[in-house]
N, C-alpha and C positions, 0 to 999 in steps of 0.2 A: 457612473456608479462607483464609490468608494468601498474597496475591497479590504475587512481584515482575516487572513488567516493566520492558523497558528502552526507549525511543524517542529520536530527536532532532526536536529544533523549531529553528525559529528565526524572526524576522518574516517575517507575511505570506507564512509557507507552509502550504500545502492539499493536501500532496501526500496519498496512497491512504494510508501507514502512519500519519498524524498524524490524516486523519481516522478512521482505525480504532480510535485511543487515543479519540478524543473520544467516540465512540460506545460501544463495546466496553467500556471499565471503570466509568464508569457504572454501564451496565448491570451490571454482575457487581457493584459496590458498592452498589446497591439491593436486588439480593439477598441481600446480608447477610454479602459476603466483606469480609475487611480486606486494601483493593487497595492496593497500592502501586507507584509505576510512579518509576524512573530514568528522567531528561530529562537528554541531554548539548543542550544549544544553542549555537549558533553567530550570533555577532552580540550585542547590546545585551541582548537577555531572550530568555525561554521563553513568550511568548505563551499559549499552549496549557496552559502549569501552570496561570495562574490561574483557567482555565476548568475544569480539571480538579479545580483544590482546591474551588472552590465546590459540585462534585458530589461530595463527600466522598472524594474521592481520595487519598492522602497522598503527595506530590509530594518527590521528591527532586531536585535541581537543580545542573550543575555543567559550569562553561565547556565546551565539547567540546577537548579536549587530543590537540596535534599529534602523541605518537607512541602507542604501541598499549600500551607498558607503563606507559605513565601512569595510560590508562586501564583497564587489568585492574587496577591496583592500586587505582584509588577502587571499581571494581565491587567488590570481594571485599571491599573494607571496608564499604562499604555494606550485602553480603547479611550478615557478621555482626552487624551493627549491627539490621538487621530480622526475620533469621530465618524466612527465610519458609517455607514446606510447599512451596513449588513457584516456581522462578526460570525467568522467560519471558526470555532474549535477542533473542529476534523478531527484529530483521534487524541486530544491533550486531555484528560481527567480532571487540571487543573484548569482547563479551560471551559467544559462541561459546568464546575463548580461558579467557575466566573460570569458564565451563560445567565444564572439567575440575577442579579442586579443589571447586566447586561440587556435582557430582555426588558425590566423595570422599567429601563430609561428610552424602552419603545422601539431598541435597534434589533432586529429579528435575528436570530441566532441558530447557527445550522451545525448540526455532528454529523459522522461518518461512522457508516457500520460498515467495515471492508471483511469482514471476517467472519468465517462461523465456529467462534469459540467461544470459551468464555467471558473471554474481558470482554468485547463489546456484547456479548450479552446481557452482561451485567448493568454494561452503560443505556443498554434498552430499557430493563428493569430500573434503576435508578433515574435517568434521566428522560423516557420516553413514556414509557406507561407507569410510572410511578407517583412518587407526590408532584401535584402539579405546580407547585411552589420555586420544582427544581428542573423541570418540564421546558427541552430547548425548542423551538420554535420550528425548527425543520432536521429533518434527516436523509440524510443520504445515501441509501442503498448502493450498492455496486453491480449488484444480481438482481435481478427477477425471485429468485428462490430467496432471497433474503429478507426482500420486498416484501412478497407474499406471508413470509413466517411472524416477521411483524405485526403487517395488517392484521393476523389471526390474533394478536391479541389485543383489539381493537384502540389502539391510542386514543386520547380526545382531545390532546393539547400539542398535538406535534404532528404537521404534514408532512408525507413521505412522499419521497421521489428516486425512482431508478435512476439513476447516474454513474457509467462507468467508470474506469482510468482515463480512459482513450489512450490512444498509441497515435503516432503520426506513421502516414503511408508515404514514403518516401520509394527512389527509384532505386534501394537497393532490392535485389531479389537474388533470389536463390535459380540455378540455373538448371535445378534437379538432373543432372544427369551422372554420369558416373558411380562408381562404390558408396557405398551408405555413409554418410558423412552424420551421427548423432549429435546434440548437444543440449545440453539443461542449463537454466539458467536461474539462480536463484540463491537461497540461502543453504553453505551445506553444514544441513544441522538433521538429526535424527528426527527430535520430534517436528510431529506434523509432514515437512517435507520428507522423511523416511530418505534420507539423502545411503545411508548404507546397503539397504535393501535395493537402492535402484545400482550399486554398483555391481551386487550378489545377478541382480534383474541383465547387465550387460553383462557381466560372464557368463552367464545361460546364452544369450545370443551370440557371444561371441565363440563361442566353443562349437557353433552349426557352422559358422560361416569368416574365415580368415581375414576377408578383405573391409570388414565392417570399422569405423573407428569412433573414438567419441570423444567431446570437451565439455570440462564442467567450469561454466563460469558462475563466480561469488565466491565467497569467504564465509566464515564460521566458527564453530567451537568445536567442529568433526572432524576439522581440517588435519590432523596427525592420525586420529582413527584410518580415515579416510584415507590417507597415502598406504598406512599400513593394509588396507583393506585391500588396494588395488595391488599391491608389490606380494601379497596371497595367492594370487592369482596369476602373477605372471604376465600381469596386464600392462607394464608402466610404457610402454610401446604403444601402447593403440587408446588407451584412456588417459585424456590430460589434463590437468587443472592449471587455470589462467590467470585465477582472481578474480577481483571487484572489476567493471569496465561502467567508465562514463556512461550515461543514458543518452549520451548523443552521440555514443559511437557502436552502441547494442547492436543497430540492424547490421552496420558493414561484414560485424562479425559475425551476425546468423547469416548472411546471406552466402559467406562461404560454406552453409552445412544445408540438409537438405530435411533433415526430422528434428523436430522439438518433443522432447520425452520429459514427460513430469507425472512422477508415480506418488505422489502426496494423500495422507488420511485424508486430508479438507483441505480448503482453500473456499476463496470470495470468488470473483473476476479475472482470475489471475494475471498480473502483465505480463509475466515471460511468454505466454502462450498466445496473448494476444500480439505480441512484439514475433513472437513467429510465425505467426499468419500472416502479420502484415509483411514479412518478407521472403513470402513464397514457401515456407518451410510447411510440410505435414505435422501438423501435431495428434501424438499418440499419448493418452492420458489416461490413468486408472478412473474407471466409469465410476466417478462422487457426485452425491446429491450437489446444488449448485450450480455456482457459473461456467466450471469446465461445463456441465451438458449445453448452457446455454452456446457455448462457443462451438461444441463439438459434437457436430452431428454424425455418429457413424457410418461411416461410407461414403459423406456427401464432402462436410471438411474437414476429416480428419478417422482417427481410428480410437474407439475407444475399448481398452480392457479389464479381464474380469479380474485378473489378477498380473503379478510381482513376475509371473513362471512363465507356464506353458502358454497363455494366452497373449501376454507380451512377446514370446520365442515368435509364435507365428504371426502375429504382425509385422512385427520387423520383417520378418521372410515375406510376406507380403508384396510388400514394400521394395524389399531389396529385388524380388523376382520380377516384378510390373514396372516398367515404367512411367507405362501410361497412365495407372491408376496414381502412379505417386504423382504426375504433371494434373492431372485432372482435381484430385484430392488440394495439393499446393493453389490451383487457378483458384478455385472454391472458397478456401479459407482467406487467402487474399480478399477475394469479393465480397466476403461476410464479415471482414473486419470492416472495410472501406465504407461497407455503406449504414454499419449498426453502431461501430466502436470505434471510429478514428477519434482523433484528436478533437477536429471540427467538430463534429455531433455530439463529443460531451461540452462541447464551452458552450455551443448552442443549448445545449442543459442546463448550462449551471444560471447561464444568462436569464432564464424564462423562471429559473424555481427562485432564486435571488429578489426577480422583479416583483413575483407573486407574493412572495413576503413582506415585502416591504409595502407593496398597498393593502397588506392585509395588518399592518404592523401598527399598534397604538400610535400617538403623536408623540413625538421626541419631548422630555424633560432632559434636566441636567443628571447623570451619571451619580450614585451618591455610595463611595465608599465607605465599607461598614469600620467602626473603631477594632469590633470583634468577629467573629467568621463562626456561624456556630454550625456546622455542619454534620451532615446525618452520621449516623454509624458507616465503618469502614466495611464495604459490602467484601466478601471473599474474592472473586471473581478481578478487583481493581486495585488488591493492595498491592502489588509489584512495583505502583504506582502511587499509590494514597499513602502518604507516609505522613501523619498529624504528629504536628507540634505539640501538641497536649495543653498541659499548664506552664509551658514556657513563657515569659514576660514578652512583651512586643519589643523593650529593650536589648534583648536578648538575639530575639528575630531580627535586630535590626542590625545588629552585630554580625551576626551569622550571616548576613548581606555582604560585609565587606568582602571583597576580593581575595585578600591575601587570605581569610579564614576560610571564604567559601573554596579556593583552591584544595584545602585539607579534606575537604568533604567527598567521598566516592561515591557512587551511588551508580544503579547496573539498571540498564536500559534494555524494554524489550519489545522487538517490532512484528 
């Protein structure tokens, strides 16, 4: 089966969708697909191609370009150029848009709803139960609760499938013994992750119990709040920040800690939590509709709280007082990733929803790219993304192509 997806990179990022490229195709390229994955990058390089090329990936690569029909137009020459059986846009807006001529030409096309926010809500409404003109062929849930939110508003042009990140269960683990060893791992940014509030959330516990300590891995735009936040406190001793860390070296380093803490409004599926299950760590998670509950059963794998405070204070205490429940809780989660959410079970996913589109999929024509792009109104929820050309000439666009110009151009990406 010939695979095209699409991603962006750019240095020294780790967010959820790049580490699911580094993982995920791989895998489906040792099984013996011919994967091919679109990298739009932002900055200097695509980091992440050439980790990808070394696992037999076929990396296509190309500045990330400021307005949306710049980039449907490298997307649609690119899937002719590849031809692939099946075109994944996974979370690209301009790839969503490229979906419809795409689908035209009989190749079945699949997006990714990883989130419960607004942008892919919107890309629901637009591209899933909307006009079906613009209607992609498949969709990719992460959750169960996201699944189910969908189906409620009955689609008629686009089959849905649960499919998670997956995580690989490797022999690293966590050896739960000793002083409370914390750690989060993620983006530290206020919204959404509430990245300050979980620092307010460790000075409550740490103010019960001396011997506690914590490390926050990832990067942000909280990152100087954040220092200042913990050096308020008197914390810079026992709470550390690391940085971004490769997705191939995540577990070594959760498996030196012993709890995964992630106090976030929302989230999908989330990797960090399932990347610490799979190496023996407890995760303790503010109880949000979604995939944390799918992951976290309270009591069985993991702890889940009602809030930021008091109820956070004493699980940790929990936790630090028991041993045995933290070995038991750790065995648990281990076991529910391995057997629902490793790596293996989602390529087994993608393998089976892939296959079922494609015999569901009209008969191949030739690809036919439009001279003009007339696309719907710019919904609210996508414009951070959707940025139209308007009445600009195509010679114009085509200019704004070149390198040295497209260099001048900024544009601010959000994952």
């Amino acid at each position: 089966m010939k695979m095209l997806f699409i991603y962006y990179d750019r240095p020294n990022y780790y967010g959820g969708p790049i580490v699911n490229a580094r993982r995920l195709l791989p895998e489906l390229r040792n099984r013996g697909h011919d994967v091919h994955c679109l990298i739009n990058y932002l900055g200097s390089e695509a980091p992440s191609a050439n980790y990808l090329s070394q696992q037999g990936v076929k990396c296509h690569l190309h500045p990330f370009d400021h307005y949306i029909e710049q980039q449907i137009e490298w997307i649609l020459h690119k899937v002719t150029e590849v031809q692939p059986d099946v075109f994944i846009p996974n979370l690209s807006v301009a790839g969503w848009f490229s979906s419809r001529w795409v689908r035209q030409a009989g190749i079945p096309t699949i997006a990714a709803h990883r989130n419960d926010d607004a942008f892919y809500w919107a890309m629901v409404d637009e591209f899933v139960t909307g006009d079906p003109e613009w209607a992609v062929s498949g969709l990719v849930c992460v959750s169960e609760h996201l699944y189910k939110t969908v189906k409620e508003k009955k689609p008629k042009y686009t089959k849905l499938c649960v499919i998670p990140s997956g995580v690989p269960v490797t022999n690293q683990l966590s050896d739960q013994t000793g002083p409370l060893r914390l750690v989060y791992v993620g983006r530290l940014v206020q919204r959404a992750k509430r990245i300050l509030d979980l620092i307010d959330a460790l000075a409550l516990v740490m103010r019960t119990r001396d011997d506690i300590i914590a490390t926050l891995v990832g990067d942000g735009n909280e990152l100087q709040t954040l220092q200042e936040r913990i050096e308020s406190y008197s914390l810079e001793d026992r709470i550390r920040i690391i940085g971004t860390i490769p997705s191939e070296k995540i577990q070594t380093i959760l498996a030196h800690h012993h709890v995964l803490v992630l106090l976030s409004d929302y989230e999908g599926t989330p990797g960090a939590v399932m990347d610490g299950m799979a190496a023996g760590l407890v995760p303790v998670c503010l109880d949000i509709p979604g995939g944390v509950r799918e992951l976290v059963t309270h009591g069985e794998t993991g702890l889940l709280v009602k809030d930021r405070k008091q109820d956070f204070v004493n699980a940790i205490g929990r936790l630090a007082n028991d041993n045995a429940l933290r070995k038991k809780l750790a065995t648990n989660a281990r076991s529910h990733i391995k057997k629902y959410y490793s790596l293996s079970v989602a390529a087994d996913r993608w393998e089976t929803f892939c296959t079922e589109l494609i015999r569901e999929s009209n008969n191949r024509i030739p690809l036919v790219i439009p001279s003009k792009y007339s696309l719907p109104p710019v919904r609210p929820g996508l414009k951070r993304e959707d940025r139209r050309i308007g009445s600009v000439p195509r010679r114009v666009l085509r200019a704004l192509a070149h390198p040295f110009k497209r260099a001048l151009t900024k544009v601010r990406l959000f994952y």
